[in-house]
Structure formats: structure tokens, C-alpha cells
N, C-alpha and C positions, 0 to 999 in steps of 0.2 A: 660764200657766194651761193645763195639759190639758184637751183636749175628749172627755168619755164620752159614747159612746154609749150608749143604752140597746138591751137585748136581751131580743125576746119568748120567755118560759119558753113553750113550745108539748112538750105530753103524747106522746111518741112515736106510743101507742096514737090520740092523736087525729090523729095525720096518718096512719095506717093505713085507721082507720074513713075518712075523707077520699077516700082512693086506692078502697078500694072503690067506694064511692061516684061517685065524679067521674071516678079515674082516670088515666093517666098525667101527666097535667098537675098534678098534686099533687108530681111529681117536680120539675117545673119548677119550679112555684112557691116550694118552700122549699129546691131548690138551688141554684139562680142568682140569687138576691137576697138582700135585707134583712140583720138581725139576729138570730140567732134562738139560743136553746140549745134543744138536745132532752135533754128532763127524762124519765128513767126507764132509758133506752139499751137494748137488748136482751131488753126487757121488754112489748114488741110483741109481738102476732101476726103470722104472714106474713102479707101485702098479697093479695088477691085480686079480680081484675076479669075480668071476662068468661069464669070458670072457668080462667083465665091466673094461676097463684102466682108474686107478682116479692119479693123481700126489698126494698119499699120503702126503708127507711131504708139500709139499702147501696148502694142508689144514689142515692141522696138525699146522703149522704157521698162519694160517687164527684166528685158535679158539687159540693159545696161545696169541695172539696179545689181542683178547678177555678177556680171562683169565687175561693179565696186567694188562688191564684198569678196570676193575671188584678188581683186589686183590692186584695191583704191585707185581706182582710177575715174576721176570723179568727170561728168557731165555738163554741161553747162546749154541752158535754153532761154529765147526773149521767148512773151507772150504779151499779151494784152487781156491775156483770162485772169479774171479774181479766182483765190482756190476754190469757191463753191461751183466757177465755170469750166473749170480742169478736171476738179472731181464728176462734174454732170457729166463731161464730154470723155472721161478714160475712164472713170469708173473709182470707187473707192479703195478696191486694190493697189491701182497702179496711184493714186495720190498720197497713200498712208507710204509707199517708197520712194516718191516726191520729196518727203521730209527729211530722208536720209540721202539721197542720192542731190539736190538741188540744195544749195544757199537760198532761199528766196528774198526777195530784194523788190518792195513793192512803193509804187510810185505815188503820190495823190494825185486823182481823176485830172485835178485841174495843171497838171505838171507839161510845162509845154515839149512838145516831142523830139525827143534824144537826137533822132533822128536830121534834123535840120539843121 
């Protein structure tokens, strides 16, 4: 018998408004722990706290990436970005640990939406 876990769908955009909000500790909270997929990917705004612009979700991936290798406790994200759009928008860093921390699972352009 396999054990699943289950994994909270949390809105990129709403752990952004979050970070506003609250603040670095929004990094913390959803990259060193739990279960979580981020649903939308790159479809954020930048993060802004105390007139300070951070790419939350980039680091937010940085410390989940962490987290795997520490607990395999693997990650799970939609997007709509091709990797050349993931990579422009997090950086070459955070996507070469994309590779390790994501299944990726890539649609063709003309695929009608999942969604519906």
C-alpha cells in the first residue's frame, strides 16, 4: 500500500500579496516545510516589503530545493512558462534546481485548457 500525501494547491499570487504584507517570513514558511504546489508559476507579481523588490517565489524555490535534498520532500508547480520563460523570469540558478526538484510535464501550445 503507497502512502500519499496530500498537497496544498496555494495561488503564487497569494503568497506574494502574503510577503507584502507579513514579509520575509512568508519565505520561510512555504520553503522549509509542508506540502505545497504553487499553482500559476510566474504569473506573480514581484514581492514588495518595505519598498525592498525580492522575486519571492525564487526564493521560495531556492529554500524548497533545500528542503528536497534535506527531506525528499518533493514540490509540485502549474505554469504556463516554457523553461527558457522560468529561466528569464527566476534566473539560471533557481531553474538548473527546477530540474531536480520538478517532474516537468510539458503540454503542446495547441492543447486545449486542463482547466475546463
Amino acid at each position: 500500500m503507497q502512502h500519499q500525501r496530500s498537497f496544498e494547491v496555494i495561488p503564487c499570487r497569494n503568497i506574494i500579496f502574503g510577503f507584502n504584507h507579513i514579509g520575509y517570513k512568508t519565505i520561510e514558511d512555504y520553503g522549509n516545510a509542508g506540502f505545497f504546489c504553487f499553482d500559476d508559476l510566474g504569473a506573480e507579481p514581484m514581492g514588495r516589503y518595505y519598498a525592498k523588490d525580492c522575486n519571492v517565489m525564487g526564493e521560495i524555490l531556492i529554500s524548497r530545493h533545500d528542503f528536497f535534498l534535506k527531506h525528499k520532500v518533493r514540490t509540485h508547480a502549474t505554469t504556463n512558462l516554457n523553461v527558457e520563460e522560468l529561466e528569464e523570469r527566476y534566473g539560471n540558478r533557481v531553474r538548473s534546481r527546477m530540474r531536480q526538484l520538478f517532474n516537468m510535464i510539458a503540454f503542446d501550445k495547441n492543447t486545449r485548457d486542463k482547466r475546463k
